[in-house]
N, C-alpha and C positions, 0 to 999 in steps of 0.2 A: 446508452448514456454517453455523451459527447466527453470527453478530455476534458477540456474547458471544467466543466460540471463538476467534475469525479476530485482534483485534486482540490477543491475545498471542502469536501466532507472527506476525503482521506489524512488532507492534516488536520480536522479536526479529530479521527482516530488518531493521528501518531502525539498529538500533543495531549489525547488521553492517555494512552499507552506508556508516554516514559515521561508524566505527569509535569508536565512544561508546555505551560499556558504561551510562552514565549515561542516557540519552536517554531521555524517555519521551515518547509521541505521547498526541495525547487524538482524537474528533472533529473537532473545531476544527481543528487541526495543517494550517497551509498550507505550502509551500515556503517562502512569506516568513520563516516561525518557525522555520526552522534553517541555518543556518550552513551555504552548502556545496551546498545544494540548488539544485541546476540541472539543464541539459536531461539532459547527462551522468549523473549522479546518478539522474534518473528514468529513464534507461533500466535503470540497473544494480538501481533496484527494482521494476521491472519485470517483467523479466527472473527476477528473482528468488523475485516473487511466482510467476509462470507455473510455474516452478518447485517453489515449496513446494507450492502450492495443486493443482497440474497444469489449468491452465486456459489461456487463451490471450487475448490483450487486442485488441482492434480499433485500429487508428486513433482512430476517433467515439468507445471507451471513453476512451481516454488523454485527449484532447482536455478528455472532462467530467469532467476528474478536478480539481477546484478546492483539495480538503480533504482528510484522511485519513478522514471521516467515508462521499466516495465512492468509493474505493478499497476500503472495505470492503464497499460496496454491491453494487458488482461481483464483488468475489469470491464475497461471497454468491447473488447469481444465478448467476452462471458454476457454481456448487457446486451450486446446483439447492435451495439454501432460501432464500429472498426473492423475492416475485412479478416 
C-alpha cells in the first residue's frame, strides 16, 4: 500500500481513537501535538492499525515510531510497498 493511500485511513483511526472528528494528522504529527496521546492511546492505535492494515507491529517497530510520518513507513513495508 502506497503512502499516499495509508494516511487517510490512518486518520481516520486516529480521529476514532481520541474521538475528534476534527483531527487531522500531517507527517510531522508527534504525540506531543495531540491532546491525550499516551502510552495507552498508542496501544489503542496500534492495535488498530494491525487491524485496518492486517499487519502486525514489533516491539523494535513501536519503539521507532517517533512521528506519524513513521508509522506510515511501516505500514507501508509491512503492506509489501516501500523497501
Amino acid at each position: 500500500m502506497q503512502p499516499d493511500a495509508i494516511y487517510p485511513q490512518l486518520g481516520e483511526i486516529f480521529r476514532e481513537v481520541f474521538a475528534d472528528p476534527s483531527l487531522v494528522i500531517t507527517p510531522d504529527t508527534k504525540s506531543s501535538d495531540i491532546s491525550g496521546w499516551d502510552s495507552g492511546r498508542m496501544i489503542e492505535l496500534i492495535v488498530a492499525a494491525e487491524t485496518e492494515f492486517g499487519i502486525r507491529f514489533t516491539t523494535r517497530d513501536v519503539d521507532g515510531m517517533a512521528k506519524v510520518a513513521d508509522f506510515v513507513r511501516l505500514i507501508a513495508q509491512k503492506t509489501g510497498s516501500a523497501p
